[in-house]
PyMOL CGO cylinders between C-alpha atoms (Angstrom):
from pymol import cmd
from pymol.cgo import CYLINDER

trace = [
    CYLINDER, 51.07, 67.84, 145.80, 53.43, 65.48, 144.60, 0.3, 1, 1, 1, 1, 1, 1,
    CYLINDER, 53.43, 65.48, 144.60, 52.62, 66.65, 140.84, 0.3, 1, 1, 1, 1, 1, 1,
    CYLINDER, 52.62, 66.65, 140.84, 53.37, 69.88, 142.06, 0.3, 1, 1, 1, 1, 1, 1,
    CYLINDER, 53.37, 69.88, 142.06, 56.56, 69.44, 142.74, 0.3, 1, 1, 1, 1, 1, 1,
    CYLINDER, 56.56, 69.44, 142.74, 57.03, 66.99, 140.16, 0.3, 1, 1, 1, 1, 1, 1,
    CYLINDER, 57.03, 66.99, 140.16, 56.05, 70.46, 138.12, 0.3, 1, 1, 1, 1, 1, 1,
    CYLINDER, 56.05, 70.46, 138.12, 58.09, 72.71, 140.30, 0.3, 1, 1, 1, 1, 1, 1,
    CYLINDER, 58.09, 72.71, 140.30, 61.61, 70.45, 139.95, 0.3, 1, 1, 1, 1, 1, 1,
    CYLINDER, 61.61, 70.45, 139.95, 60.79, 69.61, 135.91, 0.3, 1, 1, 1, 1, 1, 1,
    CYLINDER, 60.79, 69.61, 135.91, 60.49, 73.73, 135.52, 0.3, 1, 1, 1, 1, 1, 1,
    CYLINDER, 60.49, 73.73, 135.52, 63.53, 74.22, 137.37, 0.3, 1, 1, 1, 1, 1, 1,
    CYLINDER, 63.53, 74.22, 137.37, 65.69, 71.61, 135.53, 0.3, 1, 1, 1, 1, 1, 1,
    CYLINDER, 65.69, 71.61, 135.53, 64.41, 73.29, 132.46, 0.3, 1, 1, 1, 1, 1, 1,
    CYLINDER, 64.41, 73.29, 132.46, 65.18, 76.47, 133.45, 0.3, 1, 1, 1, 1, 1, 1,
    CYLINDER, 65.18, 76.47, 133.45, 68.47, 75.75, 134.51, 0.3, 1, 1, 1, 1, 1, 1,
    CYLINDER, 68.47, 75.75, 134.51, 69.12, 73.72, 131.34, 0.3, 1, 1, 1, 1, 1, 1,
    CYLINDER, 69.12, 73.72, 131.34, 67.86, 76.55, 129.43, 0.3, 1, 1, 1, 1, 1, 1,
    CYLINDER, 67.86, 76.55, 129.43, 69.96, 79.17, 131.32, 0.3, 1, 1, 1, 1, 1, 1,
    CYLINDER, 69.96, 79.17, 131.32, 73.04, 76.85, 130.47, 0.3, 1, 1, 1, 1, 1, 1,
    CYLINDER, 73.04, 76.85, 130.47, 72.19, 76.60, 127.04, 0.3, 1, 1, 1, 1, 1, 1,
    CYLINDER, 72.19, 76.60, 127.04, 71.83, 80.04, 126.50, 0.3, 1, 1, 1, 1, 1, 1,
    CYLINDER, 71.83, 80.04, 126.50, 75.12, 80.90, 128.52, 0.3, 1, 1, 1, 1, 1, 1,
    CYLINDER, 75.12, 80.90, 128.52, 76.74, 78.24, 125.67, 0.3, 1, 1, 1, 1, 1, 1,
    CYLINDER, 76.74, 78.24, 125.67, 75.26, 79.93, 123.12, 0.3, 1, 1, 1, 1, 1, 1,
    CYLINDER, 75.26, 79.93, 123.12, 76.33, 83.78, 124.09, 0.3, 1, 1, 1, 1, 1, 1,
    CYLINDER, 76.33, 83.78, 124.09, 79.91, 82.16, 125.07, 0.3, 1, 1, 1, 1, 1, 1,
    CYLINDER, 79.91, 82.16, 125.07, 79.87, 80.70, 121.10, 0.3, 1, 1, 1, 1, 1, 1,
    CYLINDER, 79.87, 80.70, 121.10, 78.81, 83.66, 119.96, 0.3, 1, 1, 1, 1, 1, 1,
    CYLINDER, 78.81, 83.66, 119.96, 81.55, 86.03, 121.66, 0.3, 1, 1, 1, 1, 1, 1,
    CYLINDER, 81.55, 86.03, 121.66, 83.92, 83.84, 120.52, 0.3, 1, 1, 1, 1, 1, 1,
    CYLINDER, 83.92, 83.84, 120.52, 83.04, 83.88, 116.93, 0.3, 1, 1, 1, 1, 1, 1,
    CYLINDER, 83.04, 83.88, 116.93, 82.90, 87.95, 117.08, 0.3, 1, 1, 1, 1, 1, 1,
    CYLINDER, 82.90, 87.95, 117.08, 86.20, 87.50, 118.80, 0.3, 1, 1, 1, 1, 1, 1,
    CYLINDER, 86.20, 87.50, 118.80, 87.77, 85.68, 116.03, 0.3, 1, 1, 1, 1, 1, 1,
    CYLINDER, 87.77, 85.68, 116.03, 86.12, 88.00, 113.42, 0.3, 1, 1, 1, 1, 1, 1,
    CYLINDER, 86.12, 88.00, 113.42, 87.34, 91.06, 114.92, 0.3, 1, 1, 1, 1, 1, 1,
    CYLINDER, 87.34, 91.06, 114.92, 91.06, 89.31, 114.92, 0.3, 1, 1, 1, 1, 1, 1,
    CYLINDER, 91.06, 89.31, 114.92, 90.53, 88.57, 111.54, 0.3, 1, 1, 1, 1, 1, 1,
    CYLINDER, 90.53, 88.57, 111.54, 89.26, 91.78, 110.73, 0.3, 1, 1, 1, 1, 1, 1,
    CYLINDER, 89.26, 91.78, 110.73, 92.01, 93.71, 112.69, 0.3, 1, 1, 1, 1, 1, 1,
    CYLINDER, 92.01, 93.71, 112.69, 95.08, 91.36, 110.80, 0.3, 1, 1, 1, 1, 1, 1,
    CYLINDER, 95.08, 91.36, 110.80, 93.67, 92.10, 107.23, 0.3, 1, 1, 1, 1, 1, 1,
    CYLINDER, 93.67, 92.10, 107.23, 93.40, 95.37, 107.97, 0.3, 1, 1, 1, 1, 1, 1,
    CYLINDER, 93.40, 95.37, 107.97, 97.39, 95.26, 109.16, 0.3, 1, 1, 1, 1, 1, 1,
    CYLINDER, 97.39, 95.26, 109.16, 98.64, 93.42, 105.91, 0.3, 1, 1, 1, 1, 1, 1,
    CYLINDER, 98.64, 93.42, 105.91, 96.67, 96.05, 103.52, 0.3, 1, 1, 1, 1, 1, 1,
    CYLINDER, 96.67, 96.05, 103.52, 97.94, 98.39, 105.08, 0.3, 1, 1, 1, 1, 1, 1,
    CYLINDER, 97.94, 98.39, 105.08, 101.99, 96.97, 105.52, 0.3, 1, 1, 1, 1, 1, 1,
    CYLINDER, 101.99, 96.97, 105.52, 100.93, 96.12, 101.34, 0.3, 1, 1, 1, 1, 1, 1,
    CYLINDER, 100.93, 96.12, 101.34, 100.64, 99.83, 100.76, 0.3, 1, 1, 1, 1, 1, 1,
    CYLINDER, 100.64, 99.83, 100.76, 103.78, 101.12, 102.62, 0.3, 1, 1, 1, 1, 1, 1,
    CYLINDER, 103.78, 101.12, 102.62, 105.58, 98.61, 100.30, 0.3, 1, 1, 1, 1, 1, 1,
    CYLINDER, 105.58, 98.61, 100.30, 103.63, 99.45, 97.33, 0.3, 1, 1, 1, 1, 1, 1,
    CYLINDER, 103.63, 99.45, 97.33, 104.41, 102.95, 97.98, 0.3, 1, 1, 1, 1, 1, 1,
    CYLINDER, 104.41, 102.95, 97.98, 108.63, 102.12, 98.50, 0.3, 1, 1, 1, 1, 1, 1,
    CYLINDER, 108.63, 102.12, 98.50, 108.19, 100.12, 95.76, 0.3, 1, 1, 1, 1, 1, 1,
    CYLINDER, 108.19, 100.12, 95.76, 107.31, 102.72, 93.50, 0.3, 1, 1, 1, 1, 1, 1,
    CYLINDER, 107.31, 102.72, 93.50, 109.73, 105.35, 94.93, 0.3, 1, 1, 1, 1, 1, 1,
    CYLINDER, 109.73, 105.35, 94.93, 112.61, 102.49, 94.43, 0.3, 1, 1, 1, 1, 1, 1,
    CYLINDER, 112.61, 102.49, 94.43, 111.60, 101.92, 90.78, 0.3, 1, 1, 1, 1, 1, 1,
    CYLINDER, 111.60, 101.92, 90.78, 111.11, 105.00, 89.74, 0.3, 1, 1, 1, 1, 1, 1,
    CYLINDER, 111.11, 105.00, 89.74, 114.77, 106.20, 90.89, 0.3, 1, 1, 1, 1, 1, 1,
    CYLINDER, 114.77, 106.20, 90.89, 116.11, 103.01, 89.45, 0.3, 1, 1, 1, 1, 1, 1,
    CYLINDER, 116.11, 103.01, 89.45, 114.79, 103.35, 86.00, 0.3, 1, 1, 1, 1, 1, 1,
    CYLINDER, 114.79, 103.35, 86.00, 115.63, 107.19, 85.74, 0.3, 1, 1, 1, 1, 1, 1,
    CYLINDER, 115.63, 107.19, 85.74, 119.43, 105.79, 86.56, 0.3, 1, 1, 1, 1, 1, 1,
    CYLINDER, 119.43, 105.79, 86.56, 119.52, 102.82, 84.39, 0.3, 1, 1, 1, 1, 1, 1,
    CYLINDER, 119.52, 102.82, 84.39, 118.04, 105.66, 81.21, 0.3, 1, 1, 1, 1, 1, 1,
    CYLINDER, 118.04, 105.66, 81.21, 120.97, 107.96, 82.26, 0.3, 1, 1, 1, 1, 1, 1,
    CYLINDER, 120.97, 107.96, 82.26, 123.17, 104.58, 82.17, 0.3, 1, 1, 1, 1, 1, 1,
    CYLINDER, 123.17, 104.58, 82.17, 121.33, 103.29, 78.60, 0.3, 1, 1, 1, 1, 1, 1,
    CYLINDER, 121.33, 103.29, 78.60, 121.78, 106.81, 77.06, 0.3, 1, 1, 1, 1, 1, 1,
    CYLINDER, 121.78, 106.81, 77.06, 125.55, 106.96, 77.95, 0.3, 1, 1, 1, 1, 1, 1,
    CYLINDER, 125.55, 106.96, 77.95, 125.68, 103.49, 76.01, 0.3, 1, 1, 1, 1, 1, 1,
    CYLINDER, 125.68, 103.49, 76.01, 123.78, 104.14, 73.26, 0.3, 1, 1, 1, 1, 1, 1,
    CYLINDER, 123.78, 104.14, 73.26, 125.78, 106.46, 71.49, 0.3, 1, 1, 1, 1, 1, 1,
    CYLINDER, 125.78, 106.46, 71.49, 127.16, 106.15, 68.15, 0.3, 1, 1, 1, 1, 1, 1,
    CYLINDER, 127.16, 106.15, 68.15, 130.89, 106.28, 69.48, 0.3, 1, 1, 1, 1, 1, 1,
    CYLINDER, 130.89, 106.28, 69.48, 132.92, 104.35, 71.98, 0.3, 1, 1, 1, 1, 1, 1,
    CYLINDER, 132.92, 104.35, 71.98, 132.26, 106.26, 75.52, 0.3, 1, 1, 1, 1, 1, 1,
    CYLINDER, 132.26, 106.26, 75.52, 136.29, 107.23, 75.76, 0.3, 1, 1, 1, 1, 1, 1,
    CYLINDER, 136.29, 107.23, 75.76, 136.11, 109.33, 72.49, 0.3, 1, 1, 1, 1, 1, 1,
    CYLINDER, 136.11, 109.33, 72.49, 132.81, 111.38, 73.56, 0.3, 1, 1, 1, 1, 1, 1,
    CYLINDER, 132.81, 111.38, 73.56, 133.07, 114.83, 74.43, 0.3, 1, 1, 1, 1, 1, 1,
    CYLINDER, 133.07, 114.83, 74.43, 134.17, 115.58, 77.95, 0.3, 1, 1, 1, 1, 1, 1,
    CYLINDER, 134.17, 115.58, 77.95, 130.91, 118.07, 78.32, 0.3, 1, 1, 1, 1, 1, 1,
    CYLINDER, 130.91, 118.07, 78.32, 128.77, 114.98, 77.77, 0.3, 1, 1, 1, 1, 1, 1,
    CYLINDER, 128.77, 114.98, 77.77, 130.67, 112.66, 80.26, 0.3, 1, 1, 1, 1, 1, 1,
    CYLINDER, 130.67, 112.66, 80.26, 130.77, 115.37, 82.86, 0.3, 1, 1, 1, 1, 1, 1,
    CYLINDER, 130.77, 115.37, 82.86, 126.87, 115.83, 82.43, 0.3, 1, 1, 1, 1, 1, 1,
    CYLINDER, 126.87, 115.83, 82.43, 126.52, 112.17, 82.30, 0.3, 1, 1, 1, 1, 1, 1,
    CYLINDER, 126.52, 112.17, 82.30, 128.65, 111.48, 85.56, 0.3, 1, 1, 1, 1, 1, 1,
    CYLINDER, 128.65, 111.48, 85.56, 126.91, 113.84, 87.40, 0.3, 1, 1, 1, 1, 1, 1,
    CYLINDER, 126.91, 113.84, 87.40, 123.42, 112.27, 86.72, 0.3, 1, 1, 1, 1, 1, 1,
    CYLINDER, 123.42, 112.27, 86.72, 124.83, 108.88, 87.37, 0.3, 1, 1, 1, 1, 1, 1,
    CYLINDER, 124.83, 108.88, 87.37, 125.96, 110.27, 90.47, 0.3, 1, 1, 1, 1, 1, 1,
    CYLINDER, 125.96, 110.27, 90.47, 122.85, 112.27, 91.58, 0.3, 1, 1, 1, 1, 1, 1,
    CYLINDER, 122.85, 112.27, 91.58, 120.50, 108.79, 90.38, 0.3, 1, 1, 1, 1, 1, 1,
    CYLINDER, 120.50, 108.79, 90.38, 122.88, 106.66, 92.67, 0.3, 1, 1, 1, 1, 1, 1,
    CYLINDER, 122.88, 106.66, 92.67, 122.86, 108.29, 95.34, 0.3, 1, 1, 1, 1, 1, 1,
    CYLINDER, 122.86, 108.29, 95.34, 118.60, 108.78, 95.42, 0.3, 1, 1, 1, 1, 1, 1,
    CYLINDER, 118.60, 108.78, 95.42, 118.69, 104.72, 94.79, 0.3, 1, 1, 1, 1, 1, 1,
    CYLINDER, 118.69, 104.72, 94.79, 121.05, 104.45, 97.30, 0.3, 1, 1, 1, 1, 1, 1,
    CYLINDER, 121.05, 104.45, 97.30, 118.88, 105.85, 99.88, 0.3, 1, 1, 1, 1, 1, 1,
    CYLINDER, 118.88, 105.85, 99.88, 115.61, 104.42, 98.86, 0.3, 1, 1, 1, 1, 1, 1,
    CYLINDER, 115.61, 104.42, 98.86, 117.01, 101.28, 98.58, 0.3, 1, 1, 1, 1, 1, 1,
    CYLINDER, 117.01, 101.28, 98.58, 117.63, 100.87, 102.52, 0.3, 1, 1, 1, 1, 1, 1,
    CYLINDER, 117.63, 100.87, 102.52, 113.95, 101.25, 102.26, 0.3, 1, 1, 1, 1, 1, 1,
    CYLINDER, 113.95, 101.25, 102.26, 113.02, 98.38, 99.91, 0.3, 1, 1, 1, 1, 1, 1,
    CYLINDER, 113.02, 98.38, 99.91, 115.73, 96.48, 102.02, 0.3, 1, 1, 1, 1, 1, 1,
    CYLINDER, 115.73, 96.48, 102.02, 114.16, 97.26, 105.04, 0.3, 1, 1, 1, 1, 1, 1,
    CYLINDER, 114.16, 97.26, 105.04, 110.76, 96.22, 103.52, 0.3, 1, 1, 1, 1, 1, 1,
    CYLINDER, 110.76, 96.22, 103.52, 110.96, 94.09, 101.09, 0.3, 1, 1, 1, 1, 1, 1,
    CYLINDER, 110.96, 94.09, 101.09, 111.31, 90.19, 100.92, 0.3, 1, 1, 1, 1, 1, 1,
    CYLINDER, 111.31, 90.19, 100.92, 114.82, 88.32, 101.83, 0.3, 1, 1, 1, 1, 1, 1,
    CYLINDER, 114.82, 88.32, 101.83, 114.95, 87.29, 97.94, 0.3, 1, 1, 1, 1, 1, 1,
    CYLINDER, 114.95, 87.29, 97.94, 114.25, 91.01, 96.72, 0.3, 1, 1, 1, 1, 1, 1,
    CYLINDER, 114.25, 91.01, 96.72, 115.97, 92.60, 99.33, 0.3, 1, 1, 1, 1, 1, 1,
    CYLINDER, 115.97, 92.60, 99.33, 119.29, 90.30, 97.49, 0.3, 1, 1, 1, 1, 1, 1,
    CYLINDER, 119.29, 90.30, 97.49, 118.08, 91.61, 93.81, 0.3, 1, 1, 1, 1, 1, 1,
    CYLINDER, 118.08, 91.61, 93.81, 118.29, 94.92, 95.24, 0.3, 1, 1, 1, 1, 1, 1,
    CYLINDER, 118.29, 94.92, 95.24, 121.63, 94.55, 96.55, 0.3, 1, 1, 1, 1, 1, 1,
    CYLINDER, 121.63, 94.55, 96.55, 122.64, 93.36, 93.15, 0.3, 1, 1, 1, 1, 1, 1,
    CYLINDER, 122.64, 93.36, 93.15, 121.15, 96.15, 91.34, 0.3, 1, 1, 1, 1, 1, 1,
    CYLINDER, 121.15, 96.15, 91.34, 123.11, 98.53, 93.49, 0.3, 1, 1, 1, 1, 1, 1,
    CYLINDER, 123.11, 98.53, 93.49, 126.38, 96.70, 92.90, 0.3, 1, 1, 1, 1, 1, 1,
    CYLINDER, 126.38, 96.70, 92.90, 125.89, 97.08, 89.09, 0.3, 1, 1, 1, 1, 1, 1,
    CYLINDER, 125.89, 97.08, 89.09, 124.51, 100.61, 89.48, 0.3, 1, 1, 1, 1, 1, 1,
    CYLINDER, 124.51, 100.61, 89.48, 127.79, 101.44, 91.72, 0.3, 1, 1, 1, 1, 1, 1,
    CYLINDER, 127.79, 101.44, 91.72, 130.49, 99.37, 89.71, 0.3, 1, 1, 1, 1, 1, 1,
    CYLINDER, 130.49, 99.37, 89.71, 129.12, 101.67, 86.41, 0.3, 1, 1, 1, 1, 1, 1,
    CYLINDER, 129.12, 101.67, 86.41, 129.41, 104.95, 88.80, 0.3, 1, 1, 1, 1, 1, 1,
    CYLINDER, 129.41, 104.95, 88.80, 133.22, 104.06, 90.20, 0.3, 1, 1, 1, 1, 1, 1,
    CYLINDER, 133.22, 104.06, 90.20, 134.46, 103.12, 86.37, 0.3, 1, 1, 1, 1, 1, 1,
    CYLINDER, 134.46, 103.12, 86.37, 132.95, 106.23, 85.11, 0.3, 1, 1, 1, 1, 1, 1,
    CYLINDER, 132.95, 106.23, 85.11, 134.26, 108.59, 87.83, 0.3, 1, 1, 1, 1, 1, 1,
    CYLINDER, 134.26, 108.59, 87.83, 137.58, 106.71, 88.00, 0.3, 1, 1, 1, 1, 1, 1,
    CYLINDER, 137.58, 106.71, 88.00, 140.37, 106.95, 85.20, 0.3, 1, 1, 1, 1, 1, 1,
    CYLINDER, 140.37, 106.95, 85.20, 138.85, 103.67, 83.80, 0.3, 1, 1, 1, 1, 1, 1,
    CYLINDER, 138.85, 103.67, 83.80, 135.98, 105.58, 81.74, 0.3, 1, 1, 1, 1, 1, 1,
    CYLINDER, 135.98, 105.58, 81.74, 139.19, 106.85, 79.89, 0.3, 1, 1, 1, 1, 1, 1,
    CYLINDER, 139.19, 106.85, 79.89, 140.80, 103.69, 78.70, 0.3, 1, 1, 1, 1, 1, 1,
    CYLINDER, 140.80, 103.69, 78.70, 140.24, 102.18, 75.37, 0.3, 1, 1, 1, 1, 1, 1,
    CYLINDER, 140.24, 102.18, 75.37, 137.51, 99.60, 75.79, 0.3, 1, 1, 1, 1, 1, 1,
    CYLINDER, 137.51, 99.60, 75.79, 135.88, 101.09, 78.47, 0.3, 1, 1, 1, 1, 1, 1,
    CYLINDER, 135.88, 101.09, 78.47, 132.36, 100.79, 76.63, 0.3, 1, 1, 1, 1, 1, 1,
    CYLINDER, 132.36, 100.79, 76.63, 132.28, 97.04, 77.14, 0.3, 1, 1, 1, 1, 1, 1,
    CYLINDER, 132.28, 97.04, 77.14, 132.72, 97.27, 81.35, 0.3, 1, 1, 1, 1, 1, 1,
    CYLINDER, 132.72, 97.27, 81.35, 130.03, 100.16, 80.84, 0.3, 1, 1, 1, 1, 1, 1,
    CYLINDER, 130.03, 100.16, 80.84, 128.11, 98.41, 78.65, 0.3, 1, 1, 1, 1, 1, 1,
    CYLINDER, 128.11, 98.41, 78.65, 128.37, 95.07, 80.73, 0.3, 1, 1, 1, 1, 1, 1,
    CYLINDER, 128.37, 95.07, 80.73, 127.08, 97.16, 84.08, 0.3, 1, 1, 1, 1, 1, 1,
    CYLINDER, 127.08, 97.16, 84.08, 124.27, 98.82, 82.46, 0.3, 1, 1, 1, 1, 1, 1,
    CYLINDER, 124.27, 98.82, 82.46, 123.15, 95.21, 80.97, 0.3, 1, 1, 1, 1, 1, 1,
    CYLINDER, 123.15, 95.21, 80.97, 123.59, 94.06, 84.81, 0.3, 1, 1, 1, 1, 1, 1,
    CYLINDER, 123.59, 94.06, 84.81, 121.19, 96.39, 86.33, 0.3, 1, 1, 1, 1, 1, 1,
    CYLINDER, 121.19, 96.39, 86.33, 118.90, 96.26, 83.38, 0.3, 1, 1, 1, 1, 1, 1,
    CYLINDER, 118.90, 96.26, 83.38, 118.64, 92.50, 84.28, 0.3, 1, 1, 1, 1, 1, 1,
    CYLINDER, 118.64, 92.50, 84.28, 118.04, 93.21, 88.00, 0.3, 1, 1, 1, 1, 1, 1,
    CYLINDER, 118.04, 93.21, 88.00, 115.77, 95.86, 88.17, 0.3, 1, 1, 1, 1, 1, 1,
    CYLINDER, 115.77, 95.86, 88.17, 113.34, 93.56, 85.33, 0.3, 1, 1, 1, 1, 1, 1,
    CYLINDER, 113.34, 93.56, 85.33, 113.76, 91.03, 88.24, 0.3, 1, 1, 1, 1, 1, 1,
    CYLINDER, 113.76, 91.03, 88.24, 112.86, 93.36, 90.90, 0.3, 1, 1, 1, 1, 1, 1,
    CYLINDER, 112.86, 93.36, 90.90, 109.66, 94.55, 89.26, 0.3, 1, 1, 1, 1, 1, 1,
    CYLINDER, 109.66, 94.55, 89.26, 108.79, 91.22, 88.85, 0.3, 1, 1, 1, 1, 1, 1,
    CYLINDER, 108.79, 91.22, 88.85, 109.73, 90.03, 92.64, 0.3, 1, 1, 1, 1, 1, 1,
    CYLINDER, 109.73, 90.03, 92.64, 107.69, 93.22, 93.73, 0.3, 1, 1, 1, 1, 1, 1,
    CYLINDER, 107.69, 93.22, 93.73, 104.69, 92.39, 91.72, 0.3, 1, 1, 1, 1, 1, 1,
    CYLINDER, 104.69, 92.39, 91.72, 104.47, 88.68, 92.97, 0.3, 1, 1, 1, 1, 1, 1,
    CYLINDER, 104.47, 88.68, 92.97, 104.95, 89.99, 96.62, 0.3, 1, 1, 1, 1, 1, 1,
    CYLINDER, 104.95, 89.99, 96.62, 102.57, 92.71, 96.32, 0.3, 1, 1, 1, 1, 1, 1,
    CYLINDER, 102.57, 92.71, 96.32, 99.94, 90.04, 94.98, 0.3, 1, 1, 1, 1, 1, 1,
    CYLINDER, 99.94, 90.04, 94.98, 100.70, 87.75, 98.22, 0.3, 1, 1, 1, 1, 1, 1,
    CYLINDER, 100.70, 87.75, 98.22, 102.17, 84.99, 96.19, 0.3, 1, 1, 1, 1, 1, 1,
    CYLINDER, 102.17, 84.99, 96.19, 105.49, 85.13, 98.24, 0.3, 1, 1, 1, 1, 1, 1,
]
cmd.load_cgo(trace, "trace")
């Protein structure tokens, strides 16, 4: 009898041991699937927060660089801006006008979206983009010399919009 419940309470303490081990192991294993489910859920977020970007990104870029053309052709003309014809400055005003104002608007976007040091290029591509629009709509476009400010704006964005597409590319790759 006393082997039998030697038996009994060595069965017991194994079974309870076993029970506890196996409660371990299921509590492990929830938490792993936990964890892999959180991990699963916050990639999904960032892929998905990389495409609304990607997707501003383009809009943004594709605006600027039909402005900064309308801004390169006005410059690239075999005579100083103030002696072109006023047909061709009208046309190109209203262009620069109609470009700035679809930047304008998608560029609250990239602000919005983007990274504090693109967000800035941004802003600096808009004040280039908006100096260029005020001297061509104001009387300055008129005066002699005129071509250099011009000139010296449309080099300005230039500069910041091959900045931005470089900023957008690094952030888009998750290097920022």
């Amino acid at each position: 009898m006393d082997a039998a419940i030697a038996g009994l309470v060595g069965a017991l303490g194994g079974a309870a041991l076993g029970a506890g081990g196996a409660w371990g192991a299921a509590r492990i294993a929830l938490k792993g699937a936990m964890y892999q489910a959180d991990r699963q859920a916050a990639s999904t977020h960032e892929q998905w927060l990389r495409q609304i970007r990607r997707e501003v990104y383009a809009r943004f870029l594709s605006q600027a660089r039909e402005l900064v053309a309308v801004m390169d052709e006005s410059m690239h003309q075999d005579y100083p801006w103030e002696s072109l014809s006023g047909e061709f400055r009208e046309r190109v005003r209203r262009e620069v006008s109609t470009g700035f104002a679809r930047v304008e608007q998608t560029a609250q976007e990239m602000i919005l979206e983007a990274q504090p040091s693109l967000s800035g290029l941004v802003e600096k591509f808009l004040d280039a983009a908006d100096e260029f629009q005020t001297f061509m709509i104001g009387e300055g476009a008129e005066l002699e010399g005129s071509s250099r400010m011009l000139a010296r704006c449309t080099r300005q964005a230039n500069e910041q919009l091959r900045l931005i597409v470089l900023q957008a590319r690094e952030s888009l790759q998750g290097s920022i």
